[in-house]
KESE-162906 format. One record per residue (C-alpha): residue number from 1; z, x, y. Coordinates in steps of 0.02 Angstrom, whole numbers. Layout:
N
<site><n>NUM</n><zz>Z</zz><xx>X</xx><yy>Y</yy></site>
...
This chain:
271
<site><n>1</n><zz>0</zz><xx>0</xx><yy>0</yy></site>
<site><n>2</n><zz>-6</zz><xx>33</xx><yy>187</yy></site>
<site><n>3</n><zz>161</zz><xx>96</xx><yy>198</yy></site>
<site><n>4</n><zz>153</zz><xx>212</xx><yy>33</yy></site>
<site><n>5</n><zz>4</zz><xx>293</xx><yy>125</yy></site>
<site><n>6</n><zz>83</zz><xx>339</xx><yy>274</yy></site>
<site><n>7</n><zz>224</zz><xx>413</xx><yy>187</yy></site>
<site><n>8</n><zz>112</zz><xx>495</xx><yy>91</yy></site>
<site><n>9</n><zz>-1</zz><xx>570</xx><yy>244</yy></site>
<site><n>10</n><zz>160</zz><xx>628</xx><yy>311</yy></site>
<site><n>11</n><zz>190</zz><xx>730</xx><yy>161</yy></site>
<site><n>12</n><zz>15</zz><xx>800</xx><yy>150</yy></site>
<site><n>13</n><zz>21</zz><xx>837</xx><yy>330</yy></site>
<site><n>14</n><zz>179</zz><xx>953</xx><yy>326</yy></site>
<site><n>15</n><zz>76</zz><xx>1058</xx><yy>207</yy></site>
<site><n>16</n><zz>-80</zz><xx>1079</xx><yy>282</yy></site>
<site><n>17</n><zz>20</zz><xx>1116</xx><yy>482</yy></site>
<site><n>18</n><zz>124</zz><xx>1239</xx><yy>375</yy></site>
<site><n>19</n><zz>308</zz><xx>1137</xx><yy>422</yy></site>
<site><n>20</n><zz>387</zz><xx>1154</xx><yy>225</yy></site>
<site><n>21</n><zz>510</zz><xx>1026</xx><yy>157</yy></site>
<site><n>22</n><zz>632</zz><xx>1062</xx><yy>0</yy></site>
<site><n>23</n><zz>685</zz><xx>919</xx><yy>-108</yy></site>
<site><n>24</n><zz>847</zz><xx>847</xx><yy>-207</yy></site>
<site><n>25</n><zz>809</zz><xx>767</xx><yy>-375</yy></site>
<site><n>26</n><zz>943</zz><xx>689</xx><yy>-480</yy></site>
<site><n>27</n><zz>883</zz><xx>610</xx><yy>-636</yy></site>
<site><n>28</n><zz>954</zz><xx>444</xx><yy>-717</yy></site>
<site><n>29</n><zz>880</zz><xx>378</xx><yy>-903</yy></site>
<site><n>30</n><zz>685</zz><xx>433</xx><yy>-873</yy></site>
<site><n>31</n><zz>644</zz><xx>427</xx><yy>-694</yy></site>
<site><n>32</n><zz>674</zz><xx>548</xx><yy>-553</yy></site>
<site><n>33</n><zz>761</zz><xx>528</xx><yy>-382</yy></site>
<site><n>34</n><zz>691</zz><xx>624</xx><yy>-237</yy></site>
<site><n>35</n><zz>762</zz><xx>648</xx><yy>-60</yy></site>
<site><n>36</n><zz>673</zz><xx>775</xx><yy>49</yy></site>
<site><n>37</n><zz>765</zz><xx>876</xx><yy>174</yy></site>
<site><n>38</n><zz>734</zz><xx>1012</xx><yy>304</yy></site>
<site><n>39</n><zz>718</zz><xx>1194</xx><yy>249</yy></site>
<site><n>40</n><zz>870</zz><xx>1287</xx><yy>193</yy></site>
<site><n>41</n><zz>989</zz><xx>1144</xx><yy>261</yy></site>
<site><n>42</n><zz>1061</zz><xx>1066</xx><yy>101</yy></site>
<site><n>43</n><zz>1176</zz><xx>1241</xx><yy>61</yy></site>
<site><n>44</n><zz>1256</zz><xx>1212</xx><yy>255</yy></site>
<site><n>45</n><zz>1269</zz><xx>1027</xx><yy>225</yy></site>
<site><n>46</n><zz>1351</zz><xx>1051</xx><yy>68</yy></site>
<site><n>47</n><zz>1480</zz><xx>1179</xx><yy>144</yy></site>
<site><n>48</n><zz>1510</zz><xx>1044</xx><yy>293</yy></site>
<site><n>49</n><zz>1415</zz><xx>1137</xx><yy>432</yy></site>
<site><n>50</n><zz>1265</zz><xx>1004</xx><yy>440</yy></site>
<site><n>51</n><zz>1280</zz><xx>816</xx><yy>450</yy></site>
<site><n>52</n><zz>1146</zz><xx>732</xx><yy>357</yy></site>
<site><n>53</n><zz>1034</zz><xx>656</xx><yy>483</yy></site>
<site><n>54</n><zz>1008</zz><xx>834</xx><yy>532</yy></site>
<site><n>55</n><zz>978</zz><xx>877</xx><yy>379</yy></site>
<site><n>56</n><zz>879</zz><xx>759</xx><yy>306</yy></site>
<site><n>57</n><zz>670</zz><xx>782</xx><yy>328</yy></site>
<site><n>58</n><zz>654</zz><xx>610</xx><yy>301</yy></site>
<site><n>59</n><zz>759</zz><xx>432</xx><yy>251</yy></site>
<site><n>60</n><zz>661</zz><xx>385</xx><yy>117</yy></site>
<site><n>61</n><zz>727</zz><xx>410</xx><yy>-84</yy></site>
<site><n>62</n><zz>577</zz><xx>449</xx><yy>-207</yy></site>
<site><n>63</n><zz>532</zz><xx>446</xx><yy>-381</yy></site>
<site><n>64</n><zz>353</zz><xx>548</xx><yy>-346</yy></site>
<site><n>65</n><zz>374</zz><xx>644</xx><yy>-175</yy></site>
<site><n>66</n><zz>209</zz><xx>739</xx><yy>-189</yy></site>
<site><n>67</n><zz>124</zz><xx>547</xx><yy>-212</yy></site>
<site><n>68</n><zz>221</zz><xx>439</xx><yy>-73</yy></site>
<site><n>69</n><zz>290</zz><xx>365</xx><yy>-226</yy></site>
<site><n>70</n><zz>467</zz><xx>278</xx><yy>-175</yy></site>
<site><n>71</n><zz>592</zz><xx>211</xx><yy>-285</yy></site>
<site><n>72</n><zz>600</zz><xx>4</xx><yy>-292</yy></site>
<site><n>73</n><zz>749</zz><xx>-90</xx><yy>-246</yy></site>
<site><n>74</n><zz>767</zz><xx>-136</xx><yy>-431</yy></site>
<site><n>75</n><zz>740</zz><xx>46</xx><yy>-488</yy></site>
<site><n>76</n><zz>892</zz><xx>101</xx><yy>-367</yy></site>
<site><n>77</n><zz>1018</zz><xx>-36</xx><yy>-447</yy></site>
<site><n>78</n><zz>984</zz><xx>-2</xx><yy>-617</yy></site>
<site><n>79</n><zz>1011</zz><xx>173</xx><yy>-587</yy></site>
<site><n>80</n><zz>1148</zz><xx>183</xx><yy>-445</yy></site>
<site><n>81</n><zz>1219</zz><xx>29</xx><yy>-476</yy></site>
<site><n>82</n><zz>1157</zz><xx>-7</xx><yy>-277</yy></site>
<site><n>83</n><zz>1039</zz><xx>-37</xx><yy>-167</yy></site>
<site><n>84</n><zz>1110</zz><xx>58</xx><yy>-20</yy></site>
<site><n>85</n><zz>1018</zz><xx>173</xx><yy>36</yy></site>
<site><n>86</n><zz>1138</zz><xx>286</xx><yy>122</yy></site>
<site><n>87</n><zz>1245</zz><xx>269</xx><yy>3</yy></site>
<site><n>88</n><zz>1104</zz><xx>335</xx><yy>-136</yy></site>
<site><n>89</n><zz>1053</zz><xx>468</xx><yy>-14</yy></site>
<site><n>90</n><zz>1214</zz><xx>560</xx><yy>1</yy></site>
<site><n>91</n><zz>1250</zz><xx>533</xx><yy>-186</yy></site>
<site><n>92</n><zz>1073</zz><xx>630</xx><yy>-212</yy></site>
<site><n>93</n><zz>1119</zz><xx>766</xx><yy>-67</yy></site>
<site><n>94</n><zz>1298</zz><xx>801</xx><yy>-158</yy></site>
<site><n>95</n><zz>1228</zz><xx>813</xx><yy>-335</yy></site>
<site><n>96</n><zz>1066</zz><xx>836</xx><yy>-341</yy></site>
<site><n>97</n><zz>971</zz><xx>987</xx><yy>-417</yy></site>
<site><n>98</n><zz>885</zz><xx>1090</xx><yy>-278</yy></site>
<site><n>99</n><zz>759</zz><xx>1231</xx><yy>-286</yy></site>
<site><n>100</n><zz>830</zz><xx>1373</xx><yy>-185</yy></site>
<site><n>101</n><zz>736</zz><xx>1463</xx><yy>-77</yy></site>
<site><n>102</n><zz>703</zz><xx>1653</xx><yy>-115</yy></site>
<site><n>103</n><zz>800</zz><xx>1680</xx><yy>77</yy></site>
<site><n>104</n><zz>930</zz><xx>1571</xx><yy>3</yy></site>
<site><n>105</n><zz>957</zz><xx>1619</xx><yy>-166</yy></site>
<site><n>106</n><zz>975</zz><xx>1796</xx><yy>-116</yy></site>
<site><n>107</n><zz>1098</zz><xx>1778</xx><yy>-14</yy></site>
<site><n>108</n><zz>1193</zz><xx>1667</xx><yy>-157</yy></site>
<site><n>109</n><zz>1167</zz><xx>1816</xx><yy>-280</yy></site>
<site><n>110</n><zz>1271</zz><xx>1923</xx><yy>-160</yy></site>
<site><n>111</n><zz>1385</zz><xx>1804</xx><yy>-100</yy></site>
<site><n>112</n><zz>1417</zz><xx>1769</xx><yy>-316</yy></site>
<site><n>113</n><zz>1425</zz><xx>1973</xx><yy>-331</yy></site>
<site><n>114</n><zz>1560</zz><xx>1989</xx><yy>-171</yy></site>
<site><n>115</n><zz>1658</zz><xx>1855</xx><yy>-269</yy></site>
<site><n>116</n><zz>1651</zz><xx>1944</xx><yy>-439</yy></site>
<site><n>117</n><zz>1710</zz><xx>2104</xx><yy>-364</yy></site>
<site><n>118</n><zz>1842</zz><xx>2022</xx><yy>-283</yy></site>
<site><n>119</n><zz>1887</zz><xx>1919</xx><yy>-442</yy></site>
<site><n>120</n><zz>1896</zz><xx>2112</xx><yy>-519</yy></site>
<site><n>121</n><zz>1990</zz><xx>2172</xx><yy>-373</yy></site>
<site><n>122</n><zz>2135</zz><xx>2068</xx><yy>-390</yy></site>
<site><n>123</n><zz>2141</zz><xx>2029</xx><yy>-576</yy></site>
<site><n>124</n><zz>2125</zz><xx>2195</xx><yy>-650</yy></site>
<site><n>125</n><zz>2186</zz><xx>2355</xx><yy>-656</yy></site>
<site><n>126</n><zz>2185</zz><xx>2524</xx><yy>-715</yy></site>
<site><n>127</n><zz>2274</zz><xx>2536</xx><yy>-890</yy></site>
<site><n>128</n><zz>2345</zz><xx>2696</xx><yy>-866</yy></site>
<site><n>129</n><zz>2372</zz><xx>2708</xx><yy>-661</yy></site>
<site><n>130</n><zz>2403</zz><xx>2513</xx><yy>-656</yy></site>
<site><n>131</n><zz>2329</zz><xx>2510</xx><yy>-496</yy></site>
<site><n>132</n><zz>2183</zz><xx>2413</xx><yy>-425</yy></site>
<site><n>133</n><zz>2011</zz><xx>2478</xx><yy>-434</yy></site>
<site><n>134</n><zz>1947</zz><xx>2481</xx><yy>-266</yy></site>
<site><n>135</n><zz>1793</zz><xx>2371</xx><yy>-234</yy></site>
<site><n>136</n><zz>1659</zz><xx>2526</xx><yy>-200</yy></site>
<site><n>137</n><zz>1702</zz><xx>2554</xx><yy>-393</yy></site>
<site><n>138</n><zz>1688</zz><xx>2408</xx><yy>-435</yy></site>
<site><n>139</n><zz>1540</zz><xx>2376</xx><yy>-370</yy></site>
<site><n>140</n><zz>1469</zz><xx>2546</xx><yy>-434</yy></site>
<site><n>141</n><zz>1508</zz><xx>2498</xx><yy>-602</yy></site>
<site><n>142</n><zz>1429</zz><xx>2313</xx><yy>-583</yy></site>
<site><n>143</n><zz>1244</zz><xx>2424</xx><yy>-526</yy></site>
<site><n>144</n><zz>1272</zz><xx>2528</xx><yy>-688</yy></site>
<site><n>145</n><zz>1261</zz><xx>2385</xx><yy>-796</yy></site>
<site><n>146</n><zz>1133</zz><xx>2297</xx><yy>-692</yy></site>
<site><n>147</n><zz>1244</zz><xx>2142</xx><yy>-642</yy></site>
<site><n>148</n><zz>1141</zz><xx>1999</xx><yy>-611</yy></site>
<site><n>149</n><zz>1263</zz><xx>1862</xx><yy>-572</yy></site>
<site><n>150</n><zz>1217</zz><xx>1703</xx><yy>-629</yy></site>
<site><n>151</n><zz>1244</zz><xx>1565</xx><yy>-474</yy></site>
<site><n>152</n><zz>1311</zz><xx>1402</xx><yy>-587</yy></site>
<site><n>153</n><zz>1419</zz><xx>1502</xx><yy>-716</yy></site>
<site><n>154</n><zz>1600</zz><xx>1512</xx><yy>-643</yy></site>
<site><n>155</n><zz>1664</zz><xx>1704</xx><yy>-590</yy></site>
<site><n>156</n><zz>1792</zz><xx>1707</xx><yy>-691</yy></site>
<site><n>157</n><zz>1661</zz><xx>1680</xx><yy>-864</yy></site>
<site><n>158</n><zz>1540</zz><xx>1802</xx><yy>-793</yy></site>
<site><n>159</n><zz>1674</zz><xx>1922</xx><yy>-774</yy></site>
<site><n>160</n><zz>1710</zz><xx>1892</xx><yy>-985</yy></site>
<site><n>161</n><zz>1519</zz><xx>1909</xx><yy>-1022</yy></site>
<site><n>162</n><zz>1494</zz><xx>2064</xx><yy>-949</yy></site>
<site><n>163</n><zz>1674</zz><xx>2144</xx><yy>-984</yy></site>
<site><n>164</n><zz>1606</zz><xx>2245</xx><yy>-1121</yy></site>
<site><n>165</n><zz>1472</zz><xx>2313</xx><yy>-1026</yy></site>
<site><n>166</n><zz>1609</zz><xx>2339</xx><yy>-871</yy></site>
<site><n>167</n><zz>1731</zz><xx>2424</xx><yy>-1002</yy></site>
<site><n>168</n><zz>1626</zz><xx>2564</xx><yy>-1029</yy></site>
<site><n>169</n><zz>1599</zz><xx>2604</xx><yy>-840</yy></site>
<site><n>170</n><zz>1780</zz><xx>2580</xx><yy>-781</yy></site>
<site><n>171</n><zz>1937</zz><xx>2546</xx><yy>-866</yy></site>
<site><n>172</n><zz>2005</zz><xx>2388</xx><yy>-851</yy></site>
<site><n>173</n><zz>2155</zz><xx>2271</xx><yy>-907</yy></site>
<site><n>174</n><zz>2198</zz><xx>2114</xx><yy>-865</yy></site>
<site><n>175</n><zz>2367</zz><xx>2072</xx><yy>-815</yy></site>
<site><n>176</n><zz>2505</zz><xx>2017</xx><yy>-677</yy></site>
<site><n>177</n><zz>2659</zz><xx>2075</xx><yy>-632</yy></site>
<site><n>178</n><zz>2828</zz><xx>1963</xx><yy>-638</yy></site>
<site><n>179</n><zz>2973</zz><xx>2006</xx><yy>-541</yy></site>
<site><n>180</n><zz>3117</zz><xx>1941</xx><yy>-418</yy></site>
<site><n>181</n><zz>3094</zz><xx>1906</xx><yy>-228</yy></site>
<site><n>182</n><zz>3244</zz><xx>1884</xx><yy>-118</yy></site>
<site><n>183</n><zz>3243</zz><xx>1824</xx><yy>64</yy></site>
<site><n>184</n><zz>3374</zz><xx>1811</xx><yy>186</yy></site>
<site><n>185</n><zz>3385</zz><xx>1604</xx><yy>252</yy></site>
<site><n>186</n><zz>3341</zz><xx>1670</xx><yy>424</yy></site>
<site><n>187</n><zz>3151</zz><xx>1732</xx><yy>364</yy></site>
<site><n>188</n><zz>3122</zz><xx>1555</xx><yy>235</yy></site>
<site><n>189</n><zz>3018</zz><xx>1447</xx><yy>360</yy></site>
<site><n>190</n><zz>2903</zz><xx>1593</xx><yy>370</yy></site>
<site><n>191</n><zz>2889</zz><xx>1657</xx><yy>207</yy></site>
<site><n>192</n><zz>2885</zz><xx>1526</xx><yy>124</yy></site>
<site><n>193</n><zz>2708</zz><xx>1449</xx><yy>220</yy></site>
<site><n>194</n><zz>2620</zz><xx>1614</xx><yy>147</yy></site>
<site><n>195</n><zz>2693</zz><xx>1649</xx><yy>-25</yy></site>
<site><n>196</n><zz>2595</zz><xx>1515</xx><yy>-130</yy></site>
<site><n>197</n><zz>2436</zz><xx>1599</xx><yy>-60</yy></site>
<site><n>198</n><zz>2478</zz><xx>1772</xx><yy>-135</yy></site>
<site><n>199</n><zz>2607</zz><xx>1723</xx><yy>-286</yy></site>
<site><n>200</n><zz>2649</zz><xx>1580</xx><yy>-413</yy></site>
<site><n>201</n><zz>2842</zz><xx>1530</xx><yy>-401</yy></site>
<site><n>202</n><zz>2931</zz><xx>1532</xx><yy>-575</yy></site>
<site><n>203</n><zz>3092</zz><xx>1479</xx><yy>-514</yy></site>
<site><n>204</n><zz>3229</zz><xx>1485</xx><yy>-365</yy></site>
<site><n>205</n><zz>3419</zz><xx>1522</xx><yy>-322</yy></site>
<site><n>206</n><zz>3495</zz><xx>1461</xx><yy>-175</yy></site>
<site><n>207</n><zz>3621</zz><xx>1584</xx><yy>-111</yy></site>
<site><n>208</n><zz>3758</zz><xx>1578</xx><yy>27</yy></site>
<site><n>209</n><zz>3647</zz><xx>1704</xx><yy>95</yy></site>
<site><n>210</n><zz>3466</zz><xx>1656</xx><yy>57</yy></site>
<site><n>211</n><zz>3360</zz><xx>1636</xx><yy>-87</yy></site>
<site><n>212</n><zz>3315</zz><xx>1724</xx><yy>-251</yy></site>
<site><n>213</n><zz>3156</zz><xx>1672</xx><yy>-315</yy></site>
<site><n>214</n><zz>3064</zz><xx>1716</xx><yy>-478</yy></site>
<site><n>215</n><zz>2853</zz><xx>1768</xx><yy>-440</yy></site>
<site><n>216</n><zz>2688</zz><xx>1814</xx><yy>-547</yy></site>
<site><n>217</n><zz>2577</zz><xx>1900</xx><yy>-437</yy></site>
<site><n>218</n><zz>2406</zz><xx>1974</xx><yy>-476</yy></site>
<site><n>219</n><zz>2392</zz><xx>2150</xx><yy>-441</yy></site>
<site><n>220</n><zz>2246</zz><xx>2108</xx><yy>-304</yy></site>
<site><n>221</n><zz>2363</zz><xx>2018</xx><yy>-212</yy></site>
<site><n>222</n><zz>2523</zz><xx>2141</xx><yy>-203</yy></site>
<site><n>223</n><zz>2461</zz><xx>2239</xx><yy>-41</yy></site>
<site><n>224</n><zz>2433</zz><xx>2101</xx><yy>76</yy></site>
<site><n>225</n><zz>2571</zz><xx>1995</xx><yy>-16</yy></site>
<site><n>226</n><zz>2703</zz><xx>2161</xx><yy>56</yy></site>
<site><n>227</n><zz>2615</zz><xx>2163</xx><yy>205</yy></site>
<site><n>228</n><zz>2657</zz><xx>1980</xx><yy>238</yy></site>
<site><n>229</n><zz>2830</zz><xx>2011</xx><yy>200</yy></site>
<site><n>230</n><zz>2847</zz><xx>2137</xx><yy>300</yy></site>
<site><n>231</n><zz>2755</zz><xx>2064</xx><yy>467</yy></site>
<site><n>232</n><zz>2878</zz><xx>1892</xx><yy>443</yy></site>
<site><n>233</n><zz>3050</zz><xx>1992</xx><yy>399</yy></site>
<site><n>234</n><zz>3015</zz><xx>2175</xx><yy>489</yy></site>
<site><n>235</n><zz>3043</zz><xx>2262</xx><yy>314</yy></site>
<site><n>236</n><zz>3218</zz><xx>2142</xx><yy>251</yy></site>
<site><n>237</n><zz>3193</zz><xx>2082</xx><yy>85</yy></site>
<site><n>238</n><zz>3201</zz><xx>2145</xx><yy>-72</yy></site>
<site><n>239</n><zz>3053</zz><xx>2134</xx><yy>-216</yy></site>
<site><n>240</n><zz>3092</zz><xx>2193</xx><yy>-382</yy></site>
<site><n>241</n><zz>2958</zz><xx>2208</xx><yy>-494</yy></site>
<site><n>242</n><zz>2912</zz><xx>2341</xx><yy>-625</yy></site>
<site><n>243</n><zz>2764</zz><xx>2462</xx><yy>-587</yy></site>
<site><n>244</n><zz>2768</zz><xx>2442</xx><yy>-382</yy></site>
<site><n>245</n><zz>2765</zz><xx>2628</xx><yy>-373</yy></site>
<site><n>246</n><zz>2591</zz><xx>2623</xx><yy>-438</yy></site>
<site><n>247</n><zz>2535</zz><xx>2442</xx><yy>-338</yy></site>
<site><n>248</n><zz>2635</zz><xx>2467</xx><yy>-159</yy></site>
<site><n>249</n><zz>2570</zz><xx>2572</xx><yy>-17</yy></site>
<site><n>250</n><zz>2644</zz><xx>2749</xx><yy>17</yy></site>
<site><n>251</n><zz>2687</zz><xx>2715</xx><yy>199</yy></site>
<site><n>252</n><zz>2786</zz><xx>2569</xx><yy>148</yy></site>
<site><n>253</n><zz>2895</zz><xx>2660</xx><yy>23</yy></site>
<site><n>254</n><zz>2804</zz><xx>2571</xx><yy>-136</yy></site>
<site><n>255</n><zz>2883</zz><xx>2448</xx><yy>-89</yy></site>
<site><n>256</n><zz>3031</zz><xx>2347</xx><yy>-191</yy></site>
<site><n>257</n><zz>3151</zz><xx>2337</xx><yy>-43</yy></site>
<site><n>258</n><zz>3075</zz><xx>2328</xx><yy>117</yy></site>
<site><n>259</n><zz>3172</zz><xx>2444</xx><yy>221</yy></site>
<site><n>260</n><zz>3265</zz><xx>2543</xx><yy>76</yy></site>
<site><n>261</n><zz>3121</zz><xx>2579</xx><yy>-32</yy></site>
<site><n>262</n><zz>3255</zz><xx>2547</xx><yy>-192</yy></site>
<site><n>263</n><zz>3141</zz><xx>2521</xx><yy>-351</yy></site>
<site><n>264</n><zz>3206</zz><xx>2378</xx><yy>-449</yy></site>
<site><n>265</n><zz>3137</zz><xx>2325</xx><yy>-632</yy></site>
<site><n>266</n><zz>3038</zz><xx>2161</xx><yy>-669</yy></site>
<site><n>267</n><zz>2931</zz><xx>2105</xx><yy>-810</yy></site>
<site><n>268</n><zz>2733</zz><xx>2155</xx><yy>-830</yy></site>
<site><n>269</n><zz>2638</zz><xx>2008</xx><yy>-903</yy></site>
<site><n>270</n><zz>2470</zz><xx>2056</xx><yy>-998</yy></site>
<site><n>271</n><zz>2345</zz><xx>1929</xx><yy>-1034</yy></site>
C-alpha cells in the first residue's frame, strides 16, 4: 500500500544519500521484530545517556525493514501480548539483538578486556608473594595468550576459560583474606557508608568503645579499602588480618593498626 511505500522509499533513500541506520530484532515463535535506530545510539541508550526519541531513526516496529514490511496490529498482540506501540518499542530497544558496529564493538572488546584485568586485579594473587599482580602484568599475560574477550560471556567465566592458558604466563590463586576490623564510635557514620563497597561483613560487636566487626575482603580491594580507613579515622583503627605485610602499602606500615603498624593474625580463605 501507499503507506508501506513510503516507508519503504525512506529506507532506500538513507542508503543511496549514504545516512546508515542500525536495527533491533527480537524474535517471538517465527517472525521477526524490527525497530531501526540512529547509528551507534542504542549502547548510550542502554547505559541511560540517550532518551529514545533521540535515539530512535524512526517510530515504526517491523517484521521486514529492508521491504517497508511493518508488523500488523494482530501480529504485535499475539506476540507482545499488546498493541502499544511504545510500549513494544522500548521492550525491542532493551532486549533486542543488535549488530554492533566495528567503531562500537571495538571499543566493547576493550572496555570487556579493562574489566577482566580488573576482575584479575582484585581476585587473584600471587601464590607465593600473596600480593596483587599489577594490571601491566596482567595485561601482558592476557596478549601472550591472545585474549579475545568474548562481549556476552560474563568476566568472571572468561576469566575460568582462559585460566589455564593465564596459569602458565603468571601465577595465580584465587582467594580472600578474613580478618577483624575495629572502629572507634566516633569514626562509624563514616566508615561504615564505604565499607560494603570494599568488604563483605561477617559479623559485629558493639563495644563501650566502638565496634568489632568480622570482614572478607578480596585482595584487589585491600589498598584503597586502608586508604579509606585512613582518610575517615586519620590512621585510628585497628585491622587484623593474616598476610597484610604482603597486601598493605609500605608507607602505611602494612597496615593492621593504622597508626601503630601492630600485625595482628586473621584467617586466609582460598577458593
Amino acid at each position: 500500500n501507499k503507506k508501506k511505500n513510503n516507508i519503504y522509499k525512506m529506507i532506500k533513500k538513507e542508503y543511496t544519500t549514504g545516512t546508515q541506520y542500525q536495527y533491533v530484532k527480537v524474535k517471538r515463535d517465527k517472525t521477526s521484530f524490527e525497530v531501526l535506530v540512529k547509528p551507534e545510539t542504542l549502547l548510550p541508550y542502554r547505559d541511560g545517556k540517550l532518551s529514545a526519541s533521540k535515539t530512535l531513526f524512526a517510530e515504526e516496529i517491523f517484521t521486514n525493514h529492508s521491504s517497508g514490511e511493518k508488523a500488523s496490529e494482530q501480529e504485535l498482540q499475539t506476540a507482545f501480548g499488546t498493541t502499544n506501540k511504545s510500549d513494544i518499542i522500548l521492550e525491542i530497544l532493551k532486549d533486542g539483538d543488535y549488530q554492533l558496529s566495528t567503531k562500537e564493538r571495538r571499543e566493547m572488546v576493550e572496555r570487556k578486556r579493562h574489566e577482566t584485568i580488573h576482575y584479575i586485579h582484585r581476585n587473584y594473587v600471587h601464590p607465593k608473594t600473596k600480593r596483587p599482580h599489577t594490571s601491566t602484568l596482567i595485561e601482558s599475560a592476557l596478549k601472550e595468550i591472545r585474549f579475545n574477550p568474548e562481549l556476552h560471556v560474563p568476566v568472571d567465566e572468561l576469566v575460568k576459560k582462559n585460566y589455564s592458558k593465564l596459569v602458565e604466563q603468571l601465577p595465580l590463586k584465587k582467594c580472600s583474606l578474613e580478618g577483624n576490623l575495629i572502629l572507634k564510635h566516633e569514626y562509624l557514620g563514616k566508615c561504615l557508608s564505604f565499607i560494603p563497597n570494599y568488604c563483605k561483613k561477617l559479623g559485629e560487636k558493639y563495644t563501650a568503645e566502638g565496634v568489632e566487626m568480622g570482614v572478607e575482603i578480596v585482595p584487589g580491594d585491600f589498598d584503597p579499602f586502608t586508604q579509606a580507613l585512613h582518610q575517615a579515622t586519620k590512621g585510628d583503627y585497628e585491622l587484623k588480618i593474616e598476610g597484610m605485610e604482603a597486601l598493605g602499602k609500605e608507607d602505611e606500615g602494612s597496615t593492621t593498626k593504622g597508626k601503630k603498624g601492630k600485625k595482628g593474625k586473621g584467617k586466609k580463605k582460598r577458593r
